[in-house]
C-alpha positions in Angstrom: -5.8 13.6 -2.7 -8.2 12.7 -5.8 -9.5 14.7 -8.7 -12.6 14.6 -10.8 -12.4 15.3 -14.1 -14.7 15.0 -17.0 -14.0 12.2 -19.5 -14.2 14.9 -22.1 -10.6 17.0 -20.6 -9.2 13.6 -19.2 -8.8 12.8 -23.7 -7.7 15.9 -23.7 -4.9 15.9 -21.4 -4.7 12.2 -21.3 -0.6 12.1 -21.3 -0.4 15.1 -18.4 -2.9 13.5 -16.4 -0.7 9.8 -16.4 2.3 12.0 -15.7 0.8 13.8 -12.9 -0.4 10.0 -11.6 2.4 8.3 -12.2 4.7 10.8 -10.4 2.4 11.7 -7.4 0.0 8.5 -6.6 -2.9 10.6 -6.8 -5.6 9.1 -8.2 -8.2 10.8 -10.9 -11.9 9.9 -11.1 -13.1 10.1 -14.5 -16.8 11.1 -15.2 -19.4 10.0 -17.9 -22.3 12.4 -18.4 -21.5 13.6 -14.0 -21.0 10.0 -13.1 -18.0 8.2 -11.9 -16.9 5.8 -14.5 -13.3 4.7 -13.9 -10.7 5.6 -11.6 -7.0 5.9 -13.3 -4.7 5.0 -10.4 -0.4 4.4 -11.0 0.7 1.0 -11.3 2.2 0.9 -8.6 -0.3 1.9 -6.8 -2.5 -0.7 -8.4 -0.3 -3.2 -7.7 0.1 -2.3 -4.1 -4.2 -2.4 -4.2 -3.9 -5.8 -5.6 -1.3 -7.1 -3.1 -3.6 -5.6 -0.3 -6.8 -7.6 -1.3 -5.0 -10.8 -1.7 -3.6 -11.0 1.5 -7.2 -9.8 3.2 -8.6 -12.5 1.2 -6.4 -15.2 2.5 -7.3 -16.5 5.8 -4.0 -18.1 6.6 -2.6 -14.7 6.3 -5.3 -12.9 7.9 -4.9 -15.1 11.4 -0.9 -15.0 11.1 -1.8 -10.8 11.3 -4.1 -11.2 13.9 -2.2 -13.4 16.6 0.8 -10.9 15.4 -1.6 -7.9 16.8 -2.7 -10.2 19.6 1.3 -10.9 20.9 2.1 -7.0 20.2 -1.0 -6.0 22.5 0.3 -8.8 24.8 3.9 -7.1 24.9 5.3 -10.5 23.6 7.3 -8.6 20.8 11.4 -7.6 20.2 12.2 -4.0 20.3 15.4 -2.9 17.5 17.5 -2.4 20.8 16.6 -5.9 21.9 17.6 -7.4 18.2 20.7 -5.2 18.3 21.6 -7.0 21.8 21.0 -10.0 20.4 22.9 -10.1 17.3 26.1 -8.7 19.2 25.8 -11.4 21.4 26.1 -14.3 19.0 28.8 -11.9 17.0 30.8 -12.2 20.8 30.3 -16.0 21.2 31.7 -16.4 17.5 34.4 -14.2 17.8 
């Protein structure tokens, strides 16, 4: 969910509105003269935004996400039941 506020009532309740972010990741569009001018968004969420673009902007990660989707929709994938097989297997041979 998003609001837009007025730039005028985001100086007044500038310290709500970054507790309200901060504490529910919703992001508020602030408006100059009934235009969008900034968005204020938590850091986290910011960083998570940042973290996002840099791994759609690298190709090498890009492909590696693609021939991920490409073995899924192939069925070549491990279900948790399959790991969980697994793993007590090797714990039996060790034992």
């Amino acid at each position: 969910m998003s609001q837009v506020l007025p730039l005028s009532e985001v100086k007044a309740r500038f310290s709500e509105i970054v507790d309200v972010v901060s504490s529910t990741h919703e992001r508020v569009t602030v408006t100059r003269n009934g235009r969008p001018a900034v968005v204020v968004v938590s850091a986290d969420d910011m960083e998570a935004i940042e973290e996002t673009l840099s791994i759609l902007s690298d190709p090498a990660a890009m492909r590696a996400i693609e021939e991920g989707r490409a073995a899924i929709a192939a069925g070549d994938f491990s279900t948790a039941e399959d790991l969980e097989a697994l793993r007590d297997r090797l714990r039996a041979r060790s034992a």
